[in-house]
C-alpha positions in Angstrom: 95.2 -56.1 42.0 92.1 -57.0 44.0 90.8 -54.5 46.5 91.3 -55.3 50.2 88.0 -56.3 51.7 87.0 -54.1 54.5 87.0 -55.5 58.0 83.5 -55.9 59.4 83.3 -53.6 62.4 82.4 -56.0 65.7 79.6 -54.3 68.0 81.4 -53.9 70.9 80.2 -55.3 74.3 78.7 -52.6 75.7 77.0 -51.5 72.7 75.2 -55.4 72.8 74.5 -54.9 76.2 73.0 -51.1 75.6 70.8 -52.8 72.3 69.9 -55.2 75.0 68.4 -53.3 77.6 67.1 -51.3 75.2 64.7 -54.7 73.3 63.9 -55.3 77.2 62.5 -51.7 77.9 60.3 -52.0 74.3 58.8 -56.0 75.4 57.9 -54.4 79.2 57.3 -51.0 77.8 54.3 -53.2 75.4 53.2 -55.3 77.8 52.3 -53.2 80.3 51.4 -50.0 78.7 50.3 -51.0 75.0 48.3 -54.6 75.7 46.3 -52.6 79.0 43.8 -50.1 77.4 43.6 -48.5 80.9 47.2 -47.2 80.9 47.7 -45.4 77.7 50.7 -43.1 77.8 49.1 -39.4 77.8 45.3 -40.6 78.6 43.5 -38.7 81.0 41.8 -41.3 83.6 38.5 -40.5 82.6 39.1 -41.0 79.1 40.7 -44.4 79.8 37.3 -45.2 81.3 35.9 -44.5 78.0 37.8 -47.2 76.2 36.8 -50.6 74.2 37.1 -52.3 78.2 35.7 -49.6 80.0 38.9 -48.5 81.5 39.9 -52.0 83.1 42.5 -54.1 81.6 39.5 -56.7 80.7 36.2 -57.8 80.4 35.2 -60.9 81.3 32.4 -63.1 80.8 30.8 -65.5 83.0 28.9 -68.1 80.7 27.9 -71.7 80.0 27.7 -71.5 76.4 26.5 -70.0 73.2 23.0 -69.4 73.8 20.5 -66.3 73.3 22.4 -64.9 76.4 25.7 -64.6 74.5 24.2 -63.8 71.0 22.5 -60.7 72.5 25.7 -59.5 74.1 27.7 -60.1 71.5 25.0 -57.7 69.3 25.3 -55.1 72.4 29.0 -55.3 72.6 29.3 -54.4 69.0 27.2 -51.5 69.1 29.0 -49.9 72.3 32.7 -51.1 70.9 33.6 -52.9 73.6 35.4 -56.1 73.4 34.8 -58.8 75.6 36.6 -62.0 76.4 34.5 -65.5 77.1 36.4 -68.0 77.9 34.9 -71.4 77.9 34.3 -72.6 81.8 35.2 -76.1 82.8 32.6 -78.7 83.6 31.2 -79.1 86.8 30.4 -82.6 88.3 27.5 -83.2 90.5 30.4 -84.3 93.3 31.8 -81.1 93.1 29.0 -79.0 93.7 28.0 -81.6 96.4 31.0 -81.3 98.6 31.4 -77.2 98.0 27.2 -76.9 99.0 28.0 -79.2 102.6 31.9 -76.8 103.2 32.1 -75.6 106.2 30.5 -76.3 109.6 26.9 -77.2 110.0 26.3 -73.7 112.2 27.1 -71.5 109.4 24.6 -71.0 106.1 25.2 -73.1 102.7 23.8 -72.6 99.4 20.2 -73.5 98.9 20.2 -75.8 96.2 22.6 -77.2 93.1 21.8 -73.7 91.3 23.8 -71.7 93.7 26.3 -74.0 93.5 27.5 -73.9 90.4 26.7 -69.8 90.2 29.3 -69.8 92.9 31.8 -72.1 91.6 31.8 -70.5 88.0 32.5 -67.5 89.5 35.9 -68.7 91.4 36.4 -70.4 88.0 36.9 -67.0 86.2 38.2 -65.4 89.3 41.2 -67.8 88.8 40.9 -67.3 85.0 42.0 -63.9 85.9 44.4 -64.2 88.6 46.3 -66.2 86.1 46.7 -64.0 83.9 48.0 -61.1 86.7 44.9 -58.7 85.7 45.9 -55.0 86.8 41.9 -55.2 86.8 38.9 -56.9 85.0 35.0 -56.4 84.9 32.8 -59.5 85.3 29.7 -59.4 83.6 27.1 -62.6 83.9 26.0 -63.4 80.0 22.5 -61.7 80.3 23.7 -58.2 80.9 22.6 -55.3 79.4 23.7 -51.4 79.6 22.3 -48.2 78.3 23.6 -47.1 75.1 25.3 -44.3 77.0 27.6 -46.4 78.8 31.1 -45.0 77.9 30.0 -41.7 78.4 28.3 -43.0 81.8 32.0 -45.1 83.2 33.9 -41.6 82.6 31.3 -40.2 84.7 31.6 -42.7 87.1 35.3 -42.5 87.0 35.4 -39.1 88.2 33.6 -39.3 90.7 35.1 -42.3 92.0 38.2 -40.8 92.4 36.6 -37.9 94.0 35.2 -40.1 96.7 38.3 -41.9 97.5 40.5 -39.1 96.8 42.7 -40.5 94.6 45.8 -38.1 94.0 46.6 -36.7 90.2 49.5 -39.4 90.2 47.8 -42.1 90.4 46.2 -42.3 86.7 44.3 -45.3 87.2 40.3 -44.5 86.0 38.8 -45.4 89.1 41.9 -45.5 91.8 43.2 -48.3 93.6 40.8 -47.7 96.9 38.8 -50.8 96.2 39.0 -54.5 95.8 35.3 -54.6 94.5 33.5 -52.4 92.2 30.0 -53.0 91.7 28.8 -51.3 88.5 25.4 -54.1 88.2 23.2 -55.0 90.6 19.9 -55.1 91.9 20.1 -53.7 95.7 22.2 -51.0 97.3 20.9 -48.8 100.1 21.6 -45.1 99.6 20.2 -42.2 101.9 20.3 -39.0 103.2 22.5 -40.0 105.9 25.2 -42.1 103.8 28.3 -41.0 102.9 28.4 -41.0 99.2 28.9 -38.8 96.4 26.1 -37.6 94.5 27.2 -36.7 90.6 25.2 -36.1 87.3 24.9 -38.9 84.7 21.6 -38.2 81.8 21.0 -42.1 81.9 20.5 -42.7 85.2 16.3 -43.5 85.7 14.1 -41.5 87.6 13.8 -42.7 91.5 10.4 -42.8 91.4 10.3 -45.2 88.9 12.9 -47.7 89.6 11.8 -51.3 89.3 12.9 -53.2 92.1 13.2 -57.2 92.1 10.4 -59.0 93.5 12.7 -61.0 96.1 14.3 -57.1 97.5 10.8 -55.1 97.3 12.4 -53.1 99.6 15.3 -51.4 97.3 13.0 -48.7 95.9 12.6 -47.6 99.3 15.9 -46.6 100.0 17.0 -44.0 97.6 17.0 -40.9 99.3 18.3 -37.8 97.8 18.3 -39.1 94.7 16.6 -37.3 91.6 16.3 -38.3 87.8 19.4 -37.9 86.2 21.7 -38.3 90.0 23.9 -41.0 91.0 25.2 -42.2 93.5 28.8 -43.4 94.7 29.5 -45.2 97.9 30.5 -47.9 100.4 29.3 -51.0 100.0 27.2 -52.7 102.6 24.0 -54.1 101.3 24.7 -55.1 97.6 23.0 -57.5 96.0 23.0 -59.5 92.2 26.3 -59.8 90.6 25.1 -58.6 87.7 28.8 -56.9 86.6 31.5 -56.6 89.4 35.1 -55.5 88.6 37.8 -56.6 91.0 41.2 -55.2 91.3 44.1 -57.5 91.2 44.5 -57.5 94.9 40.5 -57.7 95.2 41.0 -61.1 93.2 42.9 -62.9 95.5 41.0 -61.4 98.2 38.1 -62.7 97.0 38.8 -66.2 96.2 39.8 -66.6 99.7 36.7 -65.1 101.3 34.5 -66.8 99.0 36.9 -70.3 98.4 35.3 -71.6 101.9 31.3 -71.5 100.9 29.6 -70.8 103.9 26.9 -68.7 103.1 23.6 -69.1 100.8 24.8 -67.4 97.6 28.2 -65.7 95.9 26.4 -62.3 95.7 25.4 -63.0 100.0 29.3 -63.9 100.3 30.7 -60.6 99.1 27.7 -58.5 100.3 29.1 -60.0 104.0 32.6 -59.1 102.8 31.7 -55.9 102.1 29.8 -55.0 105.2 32.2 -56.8 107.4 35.1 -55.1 106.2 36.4 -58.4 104.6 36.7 -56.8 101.0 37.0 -53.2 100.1 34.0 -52.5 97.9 32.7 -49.3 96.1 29.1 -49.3 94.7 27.6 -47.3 92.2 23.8 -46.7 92.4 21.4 -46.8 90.4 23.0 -49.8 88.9 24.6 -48.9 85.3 24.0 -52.4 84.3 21.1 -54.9 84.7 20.0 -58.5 83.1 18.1 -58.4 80.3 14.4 -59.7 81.1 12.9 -61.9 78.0 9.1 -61.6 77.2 6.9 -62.9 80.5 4.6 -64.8 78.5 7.1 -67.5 77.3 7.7 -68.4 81.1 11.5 -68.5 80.8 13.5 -69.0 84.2 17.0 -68.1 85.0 19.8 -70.8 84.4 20.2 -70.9 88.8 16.2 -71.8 88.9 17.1 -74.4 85.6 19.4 -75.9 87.8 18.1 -75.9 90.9 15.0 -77.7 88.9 12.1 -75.2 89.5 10.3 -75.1 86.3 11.5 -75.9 82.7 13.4 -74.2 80.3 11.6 -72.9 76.8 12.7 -73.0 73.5 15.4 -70.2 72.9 13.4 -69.9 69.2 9.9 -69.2 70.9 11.5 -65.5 71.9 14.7 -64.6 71.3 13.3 -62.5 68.4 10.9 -61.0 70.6 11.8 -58.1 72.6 11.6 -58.0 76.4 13.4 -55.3 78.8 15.7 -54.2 81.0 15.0 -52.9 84.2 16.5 -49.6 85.1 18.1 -49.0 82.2 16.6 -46.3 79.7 17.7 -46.8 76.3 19.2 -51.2 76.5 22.2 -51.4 74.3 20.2 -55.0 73.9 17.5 -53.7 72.4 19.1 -51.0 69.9 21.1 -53.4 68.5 18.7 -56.5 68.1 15.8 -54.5 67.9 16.3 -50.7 66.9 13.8 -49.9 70.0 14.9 -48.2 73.1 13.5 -51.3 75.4 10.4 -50.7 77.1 12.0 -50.5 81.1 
């Protein structure tokens, strides 16, 4: 006589909805913790800051296209192990940049010329790239960027002492706080004096005072770095930025911005959020010296920046007359650039 089969046992209801919750808890559990390399269960802040993305949940890159630009970061990137996301940007009509350079009334200041323009408008591009996406947080960096080769080391140091300044509390495991819409990590201008309020912290790569190379169009930036002495940063309000070299914005600094920039009316994207900083329109924290600057190809070969290409003051050269030449980076003492491309330090 044939065995009786044995009756499959049903999973009760509860125990479905239990397995349930349970495959929920896992999928959030992933998404928020696992896919964001700032919010590793058990990492100290300052390590997260330390990370492939430099402690925000991504780096993004502001670009037109493959070009030397790109190919040199790429080569940087890889050295420092840090991964970067460049999305391709859409097209931009001569309509469009038309209409955004006359926004606004005709009392208030509009971008110079086509350049600006599209600067501006692939900025709010990316901006919306990430608000899409619902970024905790994400570091811009403009294509032609370069950092020392000391960066991680340098964004832990920086994350300390930005949660120093804005006294973030021991809960909040963030690597630079929430007390900001706007970090600025690369740019070319930032007062700092005796008088500021600022925090004053040790980083090895920071360049001597003395020497810092100022841009030709803010002469006046070497001027204003009191206190400071080789080896010393510097971490404080922002009021006086300029360059958007690499800005990070918070996911509540996004929004912000694309409203306060969204309307033009001003000569440049960098002249918008410097007003939004010192008007209190954006929340914006400032590291200086900069940790990251554009890379500079050799004078000789004449090149121009892709604003002055657009704006149609000079001519471009051919990428293969120098991109196997080295050039430099200002303010930056050993260029990531350069050690990868190069094996040289860069001549600042």
């Amino acid at each position: 006589m044939a065995p009786h089969p044995t009756p499959r046992r049903r999973l009760s209801f509860s125990r479905l909805r239990y397995l349930a919750v349970a495959c929920i808890f896992a999928i959030i559990t992933y998404h928020y913790v696992y896919q964001n390399p700032a919010l590793r269960l058990g990492s100290e802040p300052r390590e997260a800051a330390g990370n492939s993305t430099l402690g925000f949940q991504k780096i993004v890159v502001l670009s037109e296209g493959p070009s030397w630009r790109t190919r040199g970061l790429k080569a940087a990137a890889k050295y420092s192990s840090i991964d970067l996301d460049i999305p391709i940007q859409p097209p931009l009509t001569n309509e469009m940049t038309d209409a955004f350079q006359k926004m606004g009334p005709t009392s208030v200041p509009h971008p110079r010329g086509r350049g600006e323009v599209k600067n501006w408008l692939s900025f709010l591009d990316i901006i919306k790239y990430i608000g899409a996406q619902d970024l905790e947080s994400a570091l811009i960096l403009e294509d032609d960027v370069d950092w020392d080769v000391r960066i991680k080391n340098s964004m832990k140091l920086l994350s300390d002492a930005a949660r120093k300044f804005t006294v973030t509390s021991k809960e909040d495991r963030s690597p630079y706080g929430h007390s900001w819409d706007l970090l600025w990590i690369g740019h070319c201008a930032e007062p700092t004096r005796n008088f500021t309020r600022r925090l004053l912290y040790d980083d090895p790569s920071a360049p001597d005072p003395e020497k810092y190379i100022a841009p030709h169009w803010f002469p006046w930036s070497r001027e204003y770095v009191d206190g400071l002495a080789p080896g010393k940063r510097s971490v404080q309000r922002g009021q006086h930025t300029d360059c958007s070299f690499a800005i990070a914005l918070s996911r509540r600094g996004a929004i912000k911005v694309l409203k306060f920039a969204g309307i033009g009316e001003d000569t440049q994207f960098d002249t918008r959020l410097k007003n939004g900083c010192k008007g209190n329109d954006l929340s914006c924290l400032v590291v200086t010296p900069e940790l990251m600057h554009h890379y500079v190809p050799p004078k000789e070969f004449g090149h121009i920046s892709t604003v002055a290409d657009a704006n149609e003051i000079g001519s471009r050269v051919e990428e293969e007359e120098f991109e196997h030449i080295m050039g430099n980076t200002p303010n930056i003492l050993q260029s990531a650039r350069c050690k990868a491309l190069f094996d040289s330090t860069c001549p600042g």
